[in-house]
PATI-744056 format. One record per residue (C-alpha): residue in one letter; y, x, z; residue number from 1. Coordinates in Angstrom, 2 decimals. Example, Ala and Ser with C-alpha at 12.3 -4.5 7.8 and 13.67 -1.06 7.14 Angstrom:
residuo:yy:xx:zz:num
A:-4.50:12.30:7.80:1 $
S:-1.06:13.67:7.14:2 $
END
This chain:
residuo:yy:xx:zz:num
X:-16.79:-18.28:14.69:1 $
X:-14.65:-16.22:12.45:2 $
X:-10.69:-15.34:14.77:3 $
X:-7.77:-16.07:13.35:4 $
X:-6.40:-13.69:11.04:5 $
X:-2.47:-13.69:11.73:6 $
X:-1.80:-11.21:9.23:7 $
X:-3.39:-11.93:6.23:8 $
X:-2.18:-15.91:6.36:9 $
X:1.34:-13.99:6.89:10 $
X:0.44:-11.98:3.78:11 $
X:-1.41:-14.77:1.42:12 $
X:1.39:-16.76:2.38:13 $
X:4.24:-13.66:0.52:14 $
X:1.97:-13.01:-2.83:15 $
X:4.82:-13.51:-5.41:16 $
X:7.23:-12.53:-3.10:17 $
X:8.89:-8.61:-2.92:18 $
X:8.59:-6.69:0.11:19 $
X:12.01:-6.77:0.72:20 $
X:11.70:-8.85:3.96:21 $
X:8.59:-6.99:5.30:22 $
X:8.07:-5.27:8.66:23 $
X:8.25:-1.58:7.37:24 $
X:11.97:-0.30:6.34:25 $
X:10.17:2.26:3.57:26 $
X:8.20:-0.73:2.00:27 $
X:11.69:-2.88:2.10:28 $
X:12.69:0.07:0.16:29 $
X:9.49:0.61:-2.27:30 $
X:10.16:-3.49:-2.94:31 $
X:6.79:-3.92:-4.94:32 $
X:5.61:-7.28:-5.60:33 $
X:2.52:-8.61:-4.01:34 $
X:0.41:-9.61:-6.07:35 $
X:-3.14:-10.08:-3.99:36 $
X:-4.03:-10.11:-0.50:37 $
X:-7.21:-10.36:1.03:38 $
X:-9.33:-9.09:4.33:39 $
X:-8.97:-5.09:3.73:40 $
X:-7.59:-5.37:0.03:41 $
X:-4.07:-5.61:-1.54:42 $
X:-3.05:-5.06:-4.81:43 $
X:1.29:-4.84:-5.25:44 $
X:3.05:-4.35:-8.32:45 $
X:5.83:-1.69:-8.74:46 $
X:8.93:-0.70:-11.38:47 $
X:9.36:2.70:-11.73:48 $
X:13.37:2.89:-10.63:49 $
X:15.78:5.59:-11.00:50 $
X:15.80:6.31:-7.40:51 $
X:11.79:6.41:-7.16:52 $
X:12.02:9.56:-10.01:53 $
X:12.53:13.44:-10.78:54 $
X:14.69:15.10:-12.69:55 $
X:12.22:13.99:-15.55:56 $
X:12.24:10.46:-15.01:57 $
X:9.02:10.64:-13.76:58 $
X:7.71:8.56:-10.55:59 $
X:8.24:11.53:-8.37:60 $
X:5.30:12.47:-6.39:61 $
X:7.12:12.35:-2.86:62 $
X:7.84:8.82:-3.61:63 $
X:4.03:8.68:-5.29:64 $
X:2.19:9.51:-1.81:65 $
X:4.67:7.03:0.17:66 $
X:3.96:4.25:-1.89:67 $
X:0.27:4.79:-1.54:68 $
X:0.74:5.35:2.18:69 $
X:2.49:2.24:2.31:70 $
X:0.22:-0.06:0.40:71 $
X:-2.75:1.82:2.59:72 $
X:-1.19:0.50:5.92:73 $
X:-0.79:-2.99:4.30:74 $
X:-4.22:-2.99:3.61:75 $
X:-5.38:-2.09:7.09:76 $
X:-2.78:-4.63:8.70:77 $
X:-4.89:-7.19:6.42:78 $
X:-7.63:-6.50:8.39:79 $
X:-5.77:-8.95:11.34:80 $
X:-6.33:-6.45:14.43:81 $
X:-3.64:-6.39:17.38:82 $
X:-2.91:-2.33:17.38:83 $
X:-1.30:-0.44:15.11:84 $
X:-2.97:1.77:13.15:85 $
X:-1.42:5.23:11.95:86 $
X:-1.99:7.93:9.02:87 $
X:-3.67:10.67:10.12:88 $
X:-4.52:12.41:6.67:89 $
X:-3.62:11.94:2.88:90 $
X:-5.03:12.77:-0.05:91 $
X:-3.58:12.56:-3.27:92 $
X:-5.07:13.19:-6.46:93 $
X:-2.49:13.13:-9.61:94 $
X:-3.61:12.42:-12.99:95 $
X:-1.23:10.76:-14.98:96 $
X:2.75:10.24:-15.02:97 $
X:4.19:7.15:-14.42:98 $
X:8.17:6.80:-15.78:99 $
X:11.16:5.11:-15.16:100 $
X:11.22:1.42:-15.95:101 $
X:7.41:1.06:-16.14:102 $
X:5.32:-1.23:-13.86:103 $
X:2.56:0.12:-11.69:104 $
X:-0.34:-1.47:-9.95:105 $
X:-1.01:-0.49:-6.39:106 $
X:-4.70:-1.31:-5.62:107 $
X:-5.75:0.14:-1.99:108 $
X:-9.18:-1.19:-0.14:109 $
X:-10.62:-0.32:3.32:110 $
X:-13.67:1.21:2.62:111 $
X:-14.51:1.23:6.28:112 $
X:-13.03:0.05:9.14:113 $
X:-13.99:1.78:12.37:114 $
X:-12.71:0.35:15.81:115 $
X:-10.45:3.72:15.80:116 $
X:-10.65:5.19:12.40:117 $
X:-10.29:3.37:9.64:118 $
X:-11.27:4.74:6.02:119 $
X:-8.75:3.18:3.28:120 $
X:-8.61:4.18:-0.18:121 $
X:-5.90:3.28:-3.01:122 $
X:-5.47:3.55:-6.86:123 $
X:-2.49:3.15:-8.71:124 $
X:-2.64:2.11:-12.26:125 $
X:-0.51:1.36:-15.27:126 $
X:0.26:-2.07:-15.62:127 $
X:0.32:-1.56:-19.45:128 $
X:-2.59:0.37:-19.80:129 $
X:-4.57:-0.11:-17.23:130 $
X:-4.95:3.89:-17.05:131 $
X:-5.82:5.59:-13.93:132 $
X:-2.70:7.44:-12.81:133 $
X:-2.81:7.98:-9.27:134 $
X:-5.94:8.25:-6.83:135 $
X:-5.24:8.47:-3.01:136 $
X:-7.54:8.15:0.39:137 $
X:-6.15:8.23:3.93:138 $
X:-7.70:8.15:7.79:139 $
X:-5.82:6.14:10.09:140 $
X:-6.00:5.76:13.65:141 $
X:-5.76:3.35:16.45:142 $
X:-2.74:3.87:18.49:143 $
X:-1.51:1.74:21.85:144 $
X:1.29:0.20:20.02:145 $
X:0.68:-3.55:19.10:146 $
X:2.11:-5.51:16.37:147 $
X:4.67:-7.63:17.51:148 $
X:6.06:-10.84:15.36:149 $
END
């Protein structure tokens, strides 16, 4: 018999809703829109604001690799397990620009989840043209700390 998953009922239960009342201070900040939630899988939603971009009015890439670290931990917290898990590496590969005022899809996945490293991946996408801007991959790692509601 499958346990309870905590987490992702708490999650299923925000799609539509901004992350402005979440856990995490920098997601209250990103404010995407969830859009999807599932075990290990998330997919948010994003505008491009003026406080997100460079001096081009481009999604800066600072604020590019937070997002994606965000969205990663959401995915792992998905997953329903008691400890906190924490980013131990990120990659991020750039392909595209994203710019002010447009909408961005945030897809991240576990691709494997260890009992003390878990493997997460996440994609970030133009809403309008489905393009592949962003690609990103991150290790996290079990830590004592609990979640705590």
């Amino acid at each position: 018999m499958e346990n309870e998953n905590t987490q992702l009922q708490l999650l299923k239960q925000k799609i539509g809703s901004t992350m402005k009342e979440g856990l995490s201070p920098y997601g209250r900040w990103i404010d995407g829109k969830l859009i999807s939630a599932e075990l290990g899988e998330v997919v948010f939603e994003i505008e491009v604001r003026h406080d997100m971009v460079n001096p081009m009015n481009m999604l800066h890439g600072g604020a590019t690799a937070g997002i994606i670290d965000e969205v990663i931990g959401i995915a792992v917290f998905s997953l329903g397990r008691v400890n906190f898990y924490s980013t131990i590496n990120l990659v991020v590969d750039y392909f595209a620009s994203a710019h002010l005022g447009q909408i961005i899809v945030i897809k991240s996945s576990v691709i494997k989840a260890g009992n003390n490293i878990v493997h997460v991946k996440c994609e970030i996408f133009s809403k309008e043209t489905n393009k592949l801007l962003v690609h990103g991959s991150s290790n996290l790692m079990k830590i004592e700390q609990k979640f705590t509601f």
